[in-house]
C-alpha positions in Angstrom: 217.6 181.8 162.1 220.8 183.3 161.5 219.8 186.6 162.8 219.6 184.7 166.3 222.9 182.8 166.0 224.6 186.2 165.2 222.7 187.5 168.4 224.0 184.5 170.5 227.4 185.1 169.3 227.3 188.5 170.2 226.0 188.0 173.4 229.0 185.8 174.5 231.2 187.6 177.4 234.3 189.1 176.4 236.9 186.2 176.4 234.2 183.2 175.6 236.8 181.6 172.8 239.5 181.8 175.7 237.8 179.9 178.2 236.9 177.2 175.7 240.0 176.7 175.1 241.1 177.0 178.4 238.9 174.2 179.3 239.3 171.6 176.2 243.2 171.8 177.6 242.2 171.1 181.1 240.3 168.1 179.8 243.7 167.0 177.6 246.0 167.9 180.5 243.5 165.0 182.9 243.8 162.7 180.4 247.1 163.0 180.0 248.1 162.6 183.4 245.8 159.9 183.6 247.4 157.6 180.5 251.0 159.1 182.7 249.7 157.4 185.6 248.8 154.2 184.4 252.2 154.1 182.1 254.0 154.6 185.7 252.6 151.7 187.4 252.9 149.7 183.9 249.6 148.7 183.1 249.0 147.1 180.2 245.6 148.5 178.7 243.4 145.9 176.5 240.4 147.8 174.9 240.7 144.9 172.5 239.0 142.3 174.8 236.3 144.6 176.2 234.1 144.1 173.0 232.9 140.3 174.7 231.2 142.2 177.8 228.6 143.5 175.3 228.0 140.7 173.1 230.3 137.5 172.1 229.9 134.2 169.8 229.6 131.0 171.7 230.0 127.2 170.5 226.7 125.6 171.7 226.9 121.7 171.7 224.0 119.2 171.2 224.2 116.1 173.5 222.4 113.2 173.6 220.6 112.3 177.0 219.9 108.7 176.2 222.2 105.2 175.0 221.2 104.5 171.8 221.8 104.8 167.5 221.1 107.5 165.2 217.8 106.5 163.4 217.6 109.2 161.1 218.9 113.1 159.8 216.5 114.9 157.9 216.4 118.5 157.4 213.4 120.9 157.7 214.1 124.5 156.1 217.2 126.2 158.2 217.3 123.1 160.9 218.6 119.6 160.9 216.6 117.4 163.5 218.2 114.5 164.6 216.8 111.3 166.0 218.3 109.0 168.5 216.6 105.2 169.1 216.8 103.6 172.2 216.1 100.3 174.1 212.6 101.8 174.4 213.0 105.4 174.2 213.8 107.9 171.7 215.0 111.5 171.7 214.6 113.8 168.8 217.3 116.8 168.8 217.1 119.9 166.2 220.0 122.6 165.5 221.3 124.7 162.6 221.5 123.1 159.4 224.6 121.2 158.5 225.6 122.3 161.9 225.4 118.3 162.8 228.6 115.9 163.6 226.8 112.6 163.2 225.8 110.2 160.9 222.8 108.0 160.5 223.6 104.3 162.2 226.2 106.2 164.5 226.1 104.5 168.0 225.5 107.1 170.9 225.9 107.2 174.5 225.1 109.9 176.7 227.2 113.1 176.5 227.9 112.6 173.1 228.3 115.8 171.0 225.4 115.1 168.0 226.1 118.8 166.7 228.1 122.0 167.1 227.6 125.5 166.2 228.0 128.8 167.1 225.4 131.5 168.4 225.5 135.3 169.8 225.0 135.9 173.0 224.6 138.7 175.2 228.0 139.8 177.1 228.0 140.3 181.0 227.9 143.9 181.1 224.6 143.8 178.7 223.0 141.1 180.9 223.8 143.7 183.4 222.3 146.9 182.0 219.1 144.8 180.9 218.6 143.9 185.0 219.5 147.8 186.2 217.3 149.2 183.7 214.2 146.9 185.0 215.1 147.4 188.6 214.7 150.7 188.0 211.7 151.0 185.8 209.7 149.0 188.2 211.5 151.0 191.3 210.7 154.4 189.5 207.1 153.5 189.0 206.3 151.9 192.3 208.1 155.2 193.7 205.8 157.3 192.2 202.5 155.4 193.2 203.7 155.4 196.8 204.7 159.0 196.9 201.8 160.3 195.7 200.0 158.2 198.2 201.8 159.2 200.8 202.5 162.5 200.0 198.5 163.7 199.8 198.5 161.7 202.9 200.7 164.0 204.5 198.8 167.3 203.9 195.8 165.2 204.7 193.3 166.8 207.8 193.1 163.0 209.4 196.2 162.5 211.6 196.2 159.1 211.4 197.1 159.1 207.8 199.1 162.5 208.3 201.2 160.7 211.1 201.5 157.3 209.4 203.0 159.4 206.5 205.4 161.1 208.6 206.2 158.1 210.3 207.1 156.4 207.4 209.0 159.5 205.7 211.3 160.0 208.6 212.1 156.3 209.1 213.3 155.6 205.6 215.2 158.8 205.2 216.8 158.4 208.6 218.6 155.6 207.1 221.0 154.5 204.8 219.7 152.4 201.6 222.3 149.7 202.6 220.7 149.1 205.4 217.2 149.0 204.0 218.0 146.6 201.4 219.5 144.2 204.1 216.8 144.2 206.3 214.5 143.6 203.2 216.2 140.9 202.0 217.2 139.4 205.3 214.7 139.9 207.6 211.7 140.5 205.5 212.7 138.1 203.1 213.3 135.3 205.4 209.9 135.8 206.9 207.9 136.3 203.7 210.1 133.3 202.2 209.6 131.1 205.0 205.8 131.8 205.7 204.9 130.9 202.1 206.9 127.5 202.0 204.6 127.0 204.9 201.7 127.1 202.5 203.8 125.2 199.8 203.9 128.3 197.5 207.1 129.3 195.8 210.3 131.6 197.2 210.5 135.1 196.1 213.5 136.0 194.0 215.9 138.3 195.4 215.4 140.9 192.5 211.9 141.7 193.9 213.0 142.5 197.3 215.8 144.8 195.4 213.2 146.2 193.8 211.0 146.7 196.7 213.6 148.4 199.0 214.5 151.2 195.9 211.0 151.5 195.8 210.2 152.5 199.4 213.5 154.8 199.7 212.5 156.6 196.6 208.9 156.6 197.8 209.6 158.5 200.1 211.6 161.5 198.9 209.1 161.8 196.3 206.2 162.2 198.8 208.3 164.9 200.1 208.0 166.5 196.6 204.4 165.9 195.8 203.6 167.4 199.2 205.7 171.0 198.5 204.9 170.4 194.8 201.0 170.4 196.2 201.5 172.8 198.6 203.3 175.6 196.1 200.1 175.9 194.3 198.0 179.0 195.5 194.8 178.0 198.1 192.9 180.1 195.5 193.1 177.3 193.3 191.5 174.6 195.6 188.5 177.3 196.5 188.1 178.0 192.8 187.5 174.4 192.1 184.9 174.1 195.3 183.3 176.8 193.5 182.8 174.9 190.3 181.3 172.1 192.2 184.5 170.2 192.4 184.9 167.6 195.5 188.7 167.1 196.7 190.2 164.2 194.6 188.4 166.5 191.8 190.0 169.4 192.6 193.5 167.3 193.3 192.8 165.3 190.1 192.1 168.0 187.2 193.7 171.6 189.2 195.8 171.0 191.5 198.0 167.9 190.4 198.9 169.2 187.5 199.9 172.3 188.1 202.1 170.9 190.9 203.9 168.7 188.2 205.4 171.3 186.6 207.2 172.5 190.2 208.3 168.5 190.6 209.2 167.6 187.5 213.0 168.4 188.6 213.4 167.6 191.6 211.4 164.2 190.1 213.7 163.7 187.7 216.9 164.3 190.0 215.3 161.5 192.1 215.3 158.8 189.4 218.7 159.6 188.5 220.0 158.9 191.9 217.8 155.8 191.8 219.6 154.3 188.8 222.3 155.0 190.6 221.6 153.4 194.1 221.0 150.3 192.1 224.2 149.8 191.9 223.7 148.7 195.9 222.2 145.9 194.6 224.9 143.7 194.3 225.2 143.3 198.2 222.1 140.6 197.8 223.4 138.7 194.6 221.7 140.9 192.4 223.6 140.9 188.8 222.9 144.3 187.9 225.8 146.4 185.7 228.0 147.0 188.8 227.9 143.5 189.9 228.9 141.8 187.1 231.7 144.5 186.0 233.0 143.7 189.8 232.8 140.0 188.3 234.1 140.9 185.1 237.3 142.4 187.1 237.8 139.6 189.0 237.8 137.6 185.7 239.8 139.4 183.8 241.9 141.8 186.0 241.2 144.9 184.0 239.6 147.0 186.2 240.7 150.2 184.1 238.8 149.4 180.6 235.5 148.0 182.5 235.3 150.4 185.2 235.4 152.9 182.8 233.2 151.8 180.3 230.8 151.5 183.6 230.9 154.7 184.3 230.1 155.5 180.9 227.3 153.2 180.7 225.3 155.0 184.2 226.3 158.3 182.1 224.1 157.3 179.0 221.1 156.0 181.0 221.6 159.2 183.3 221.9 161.4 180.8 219.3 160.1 178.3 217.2 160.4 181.5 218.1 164.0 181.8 217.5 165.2 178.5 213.6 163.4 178.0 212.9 165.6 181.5 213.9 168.5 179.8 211.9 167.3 176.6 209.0 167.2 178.9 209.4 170.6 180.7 209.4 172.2 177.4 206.5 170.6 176.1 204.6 171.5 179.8 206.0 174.7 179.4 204.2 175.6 176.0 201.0 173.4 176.5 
């Protein structure tokens, strides 16, 4: 082990340790000029109130629903539960224990507070990152499906499938995502929406068209890169596998598909990066994913330099993470 770190160390270029430093100075001079910048146009920076977009501590109040008297307080482990008799009715409430403001033969009327107490919740930007992170999940894997399907039917002999693939490839990379996730939610939405209240069946959510439109886009690079990926792979292979009594979704199955991952891994994995990123489009249909609600965060707060930042750093971690389990993977292809 340390005869290779020597080796590395001597295989550096003449002047490595100068152009380190060379660049860990460029990185101080940018920051620098910055902080200068936002000094000049006397911004007052407040990292100390970013810390609620991830996660705060609320005061939650218990309220009664119904007019009536406090029958009885009894507590059960780590809860109080609270009774409230009506003219007819009666309403049991529970909370923390010793959370409660009541007493037993207190008279009640609706609104009133019967107990207060304090609970974590999640901050905006975390509510955010939970719905990106799904969007994209369920976009990345409906992605796939659809550009594998459409990308063997695009080296497929029947040109009906060949030019229904082609059709389909050239339409959605003709034009931009913004537009497809209008027309989804807009168009297609309306008409899906409208044709089940028809039958009395519920509405769609808006997150599901979202998902849908990311879906198709990426669909349809990706069946661009199963079809090279597929198509890299030596036509020895395929005629090997014929040999071996192999039909074609055989052959395609255990040869040729795996071999072709290794050649689309990348790209694959560039792909889903620029997915997570074109979630951020979202937002244009009242979808609350992390760009949204830092946009509402801003508007909130007026600090767009602490939140914007702290976005950008967010997309970096999930882009990065991303980046570093596909070359986890390539590795592990590489020595299998």
């Amino acid at each position: 082990m340390i005869g290779e770190n020597n080796q590395r160390i001597t295989d550096r270029p003449p002047g490595y340790n100068k152009w380190v430093m060379v660049f860990c100075v460029g990185v101080m001079v940018f920051i620098g000029l910055f902080y200068y910048s936002s000094q000049k146009i006397k911004y007052n920076w407040r990292w100390n109130r970013t810390p609620i977009y991830f996660a705060y501590e609320d005061d939650i109040d218990v309220t009664s629903t119904i007019d009536g008297e406090v029958s009885s307080i009894r507590t059960d482990g780590g809860e109080v539960i609270i009774t409230v008799k009506g003219i007819g009715e009666e309403e049991i409430y529970t909370a923390p224990a010793d959370s409660q403001q009541v007493s037993e033969g207190d008279l009640i009327s609706p609104g009133d507070t019967l107990a207060t107490y304090q609970k974590w919740k999640a901050g905006l930007l975390v509510i955010g990152l939970w719905i990106t992170l799904k969007i994209s999940v369920m976009a990345t894997i409906l992605g796939v499906i659809i550009g594998i399907i459409s990308g063997l039917m695009r080296i497929s002999d029947n040109p009906a499938l060949r030019w229904t693939a082609m059709i389909y490839v050239e339409l959605i990379r003709g034009s931009p995502l913004m537009v497809q996730i209008l027309i989804w939610y807009f168009v297609l939405g309306t008409l899906i929406n409208d044709f089940f209240y028809s039958y009395g069946l519920g509405q769609v959510p808006a997150i599901w068209y979202g998902i849908a439109s990311l879906a198709c886009f990426s669909g349809a690079y990706v069946s661009e890169i199963v079809r090279a990926g597929i198509q890299s792979i030596h036509r020895g292979q395929t005629e090997a596998a014929r040999s071996l009594g192999m039909n074609y979704a055989q052959s395609m199955r255990h040869i040729i598909l795996p071999q072709a991952l290794r050649q689309i891994l990348p790209p694959l994995a560039g792909q889903f990066i620029s997915l997570i990123k074109d979630s951020s489009l979202l937002g244009i249909i009242a979808i609350r994913e992390v760009t949204k609600a830092a946009r509402e965060a801003v508007t909130a707060t007026l600090q767009p330099f602490e939140i914007y930042i702290i976005l950008g750093l967010l997309y970096l971690v999930l882009t990065f993470s991303l980046s570093m389990y596909v070359q986890y993977l390539e590795k592990r292809m590489a020595t299998s």
